[in-house]
KEDRENBA-872321 format. One record per residue (C-alpha): residue number from 1; x, y, z; residue in one letter; chain. Coordinates in nm, 3 decimals. Last residue first. Layout:
<atoms>
ATOM resi      px      py      pz resn chain
ATOM  NUM       X       Y       Z    a     A
...
</atoms>
This chain:
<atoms>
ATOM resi      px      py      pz resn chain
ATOM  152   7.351   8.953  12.500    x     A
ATOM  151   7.608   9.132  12.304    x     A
ATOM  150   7.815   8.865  12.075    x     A
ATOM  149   8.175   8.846  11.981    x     A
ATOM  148   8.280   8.894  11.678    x     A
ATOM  147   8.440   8.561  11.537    x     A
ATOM  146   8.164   8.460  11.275    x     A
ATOM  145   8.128   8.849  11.162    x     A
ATOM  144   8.499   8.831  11.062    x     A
ATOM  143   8.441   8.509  10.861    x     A
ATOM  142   8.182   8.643  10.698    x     A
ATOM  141   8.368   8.971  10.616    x     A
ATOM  140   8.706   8.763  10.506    x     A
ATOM  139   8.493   8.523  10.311    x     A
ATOM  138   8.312   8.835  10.115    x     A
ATOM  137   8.687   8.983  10.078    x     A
ATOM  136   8.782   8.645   9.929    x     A
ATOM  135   8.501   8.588   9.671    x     A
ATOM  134   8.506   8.969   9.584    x     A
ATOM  133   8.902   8.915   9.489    x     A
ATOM  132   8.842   8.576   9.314    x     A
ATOM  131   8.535   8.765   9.079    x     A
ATOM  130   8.789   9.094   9.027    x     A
ATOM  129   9.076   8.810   8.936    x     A
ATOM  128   8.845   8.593   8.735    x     A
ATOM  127   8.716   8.916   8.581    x     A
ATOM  126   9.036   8.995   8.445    x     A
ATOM  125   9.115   8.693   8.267    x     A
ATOM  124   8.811   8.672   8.121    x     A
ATOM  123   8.871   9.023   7.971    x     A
ATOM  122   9.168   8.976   7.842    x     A
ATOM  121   9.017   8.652   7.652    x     A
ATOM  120   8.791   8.842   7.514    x     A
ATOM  119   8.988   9.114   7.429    x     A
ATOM  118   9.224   8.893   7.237    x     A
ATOM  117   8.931   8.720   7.059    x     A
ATOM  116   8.810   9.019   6.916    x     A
ATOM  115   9.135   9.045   6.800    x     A
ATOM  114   9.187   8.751   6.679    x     A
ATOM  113   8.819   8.771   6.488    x     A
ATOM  112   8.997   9.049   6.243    x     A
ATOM  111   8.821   9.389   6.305    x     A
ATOM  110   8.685   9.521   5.942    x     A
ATOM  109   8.596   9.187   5.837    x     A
ATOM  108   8.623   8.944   5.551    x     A
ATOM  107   9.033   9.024   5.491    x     A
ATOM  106   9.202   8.883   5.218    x     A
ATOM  105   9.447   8.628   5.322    x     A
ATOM  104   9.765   8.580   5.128    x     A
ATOM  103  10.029   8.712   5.402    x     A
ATOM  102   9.814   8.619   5.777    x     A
ATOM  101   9.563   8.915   5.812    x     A
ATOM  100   9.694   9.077   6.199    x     A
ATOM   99   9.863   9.300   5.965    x     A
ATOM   98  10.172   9.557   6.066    x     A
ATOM   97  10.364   9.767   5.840    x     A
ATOM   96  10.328  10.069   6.157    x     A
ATOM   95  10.279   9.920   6.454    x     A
ATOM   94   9.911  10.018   6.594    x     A
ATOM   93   9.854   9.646   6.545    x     A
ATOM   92  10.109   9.488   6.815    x     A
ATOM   91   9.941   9.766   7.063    x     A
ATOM   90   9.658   9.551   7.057    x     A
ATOM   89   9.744   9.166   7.029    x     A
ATOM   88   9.967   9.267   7.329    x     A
ATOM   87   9.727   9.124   7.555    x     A
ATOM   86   9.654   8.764   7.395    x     A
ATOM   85   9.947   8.619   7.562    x     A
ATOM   84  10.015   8.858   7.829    x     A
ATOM   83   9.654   8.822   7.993    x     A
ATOM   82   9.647   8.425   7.936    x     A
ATOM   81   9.976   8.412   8.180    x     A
ATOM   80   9.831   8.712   8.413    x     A
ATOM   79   9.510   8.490   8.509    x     A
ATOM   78   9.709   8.184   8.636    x     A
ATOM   77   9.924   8.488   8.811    x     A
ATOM   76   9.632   8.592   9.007    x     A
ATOM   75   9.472   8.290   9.084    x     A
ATOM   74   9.866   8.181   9.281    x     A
ATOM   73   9.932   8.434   9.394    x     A
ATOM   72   9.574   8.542   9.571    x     A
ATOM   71   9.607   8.196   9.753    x     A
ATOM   70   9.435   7.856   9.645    x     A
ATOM   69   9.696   7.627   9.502    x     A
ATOM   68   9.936   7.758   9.845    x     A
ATOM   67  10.071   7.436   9.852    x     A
ATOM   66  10.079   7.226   9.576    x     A
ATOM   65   9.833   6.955   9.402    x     A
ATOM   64   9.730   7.175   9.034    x     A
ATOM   63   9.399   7.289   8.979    x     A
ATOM   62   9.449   7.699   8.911    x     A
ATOM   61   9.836   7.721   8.908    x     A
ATOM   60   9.833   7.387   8.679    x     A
ATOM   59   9.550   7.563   8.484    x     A
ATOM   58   9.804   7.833   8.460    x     A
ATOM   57  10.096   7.690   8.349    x     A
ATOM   56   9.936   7.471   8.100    x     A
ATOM   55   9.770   7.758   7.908    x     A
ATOM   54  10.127   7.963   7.949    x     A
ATOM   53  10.296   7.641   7.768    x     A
ATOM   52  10.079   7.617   7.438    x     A
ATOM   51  10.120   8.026   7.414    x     A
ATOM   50  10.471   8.024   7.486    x     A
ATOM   49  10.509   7.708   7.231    x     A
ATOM   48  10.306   7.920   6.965    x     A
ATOM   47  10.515   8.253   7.026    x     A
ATOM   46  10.844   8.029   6.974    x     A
ATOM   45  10.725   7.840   6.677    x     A
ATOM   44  10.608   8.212   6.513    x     A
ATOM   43  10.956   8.353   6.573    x     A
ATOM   42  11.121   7.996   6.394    x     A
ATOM   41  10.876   8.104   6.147    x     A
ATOM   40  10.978   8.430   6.047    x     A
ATOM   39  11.365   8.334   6.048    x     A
ATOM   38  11.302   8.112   5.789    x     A
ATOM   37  11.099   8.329   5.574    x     A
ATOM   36  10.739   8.348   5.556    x     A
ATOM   35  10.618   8.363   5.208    x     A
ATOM   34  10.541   7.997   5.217    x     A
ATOM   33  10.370   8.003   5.505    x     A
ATOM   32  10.422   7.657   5.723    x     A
ATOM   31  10.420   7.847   6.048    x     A
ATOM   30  10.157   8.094   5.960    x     A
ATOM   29   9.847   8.047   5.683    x     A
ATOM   28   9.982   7.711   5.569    x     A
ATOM   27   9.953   7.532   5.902    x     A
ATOM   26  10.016   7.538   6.239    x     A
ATOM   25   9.888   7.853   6.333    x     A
ATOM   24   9.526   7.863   6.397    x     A
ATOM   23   9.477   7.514   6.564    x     A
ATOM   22   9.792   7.547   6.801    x     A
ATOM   21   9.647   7.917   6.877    x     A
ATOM   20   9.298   7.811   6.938    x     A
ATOM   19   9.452   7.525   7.222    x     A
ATOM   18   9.618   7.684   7.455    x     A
ATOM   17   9.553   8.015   7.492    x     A
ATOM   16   9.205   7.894   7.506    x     A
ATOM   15   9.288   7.650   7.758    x     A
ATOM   14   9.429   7.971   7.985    x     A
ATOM   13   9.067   8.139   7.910    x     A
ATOM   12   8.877   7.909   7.979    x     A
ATOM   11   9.032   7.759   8.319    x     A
ATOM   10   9.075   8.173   8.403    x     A
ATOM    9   8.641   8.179   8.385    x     A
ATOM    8   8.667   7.800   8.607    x     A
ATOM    7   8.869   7.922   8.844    x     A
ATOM    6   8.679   8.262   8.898    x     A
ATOM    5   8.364   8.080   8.969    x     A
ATOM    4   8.548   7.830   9.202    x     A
ATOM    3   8.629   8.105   9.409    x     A
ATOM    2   8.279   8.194   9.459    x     A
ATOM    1   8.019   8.435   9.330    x     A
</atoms>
């Protein structure tokens, strides 16, 4: 596997973050919810823009011109931003009076697709970390084997 590999696997999963929240939330179901108060929604703006600007983030981190694109910082923390987006989905649930079933929705599953979706994306996230951190330590070895000197 290379380096590229693990781009590409955080690329999904920070344009995820992106993108399925915008199309989930903005409209009657969340942010426009009429049984949401005020305050509700101004919290449900603020997760969406975090969401919209943590995708960005990290595919600039991934494929962005700077230096020091391609070190271990730089992967690791493109593949944090999706991580602490979708991450908490879990714990969020075990609090007590919580739903992830927007108000009004009857649910059609036993696990709602979010957070199927949340472990997903954790889990992308991940691997393009393990798959970047096998990619460089197989470099390193090869690399390492180049520069040892030969018996003759």
């Amino acid at each position: 596997m290379s380096q590229r590999a693990s781009k590409v696997l955080i690329s999904i999963a920070a344009a995820a973050t992106s993108i399925i929240p915008t199309i989930a939330d903005v409209n009657h179901t969340h942010l426009f919810n009429p049984l949401w108060p005020p305050h509700a929604r101004f919290h449900g703006a603020v997760l969406l823009l975090v969401n919209i600007i943590s995708g960005v983030m990290a595919l600039v981190l991934l494929w962005g011109r700077y230096e020091g694109r391609d070190s271990r910082l730089a992967v690791r923390f493109a593949a944090f931003l999706p991580a602490h987006c979708w991450g908490p989905f879990m714990p969020a649930s075990r609090l007590p009076g919580t739903s992830s079933w927007p108000d009004g929705m009857e649910p059609f599953a036993s696990i709602h697709p979010n957070m199927v979706l949340a472990v997903v994306i954790v889990a992308m996230s991940v691997g393009g970390v393990v798959l970047d951190r096998r990619a460089r330590n197989a470099k390193s070895a090869a690399d390492a084997a180049q520069l040892a000197p030969t018996h003759t």
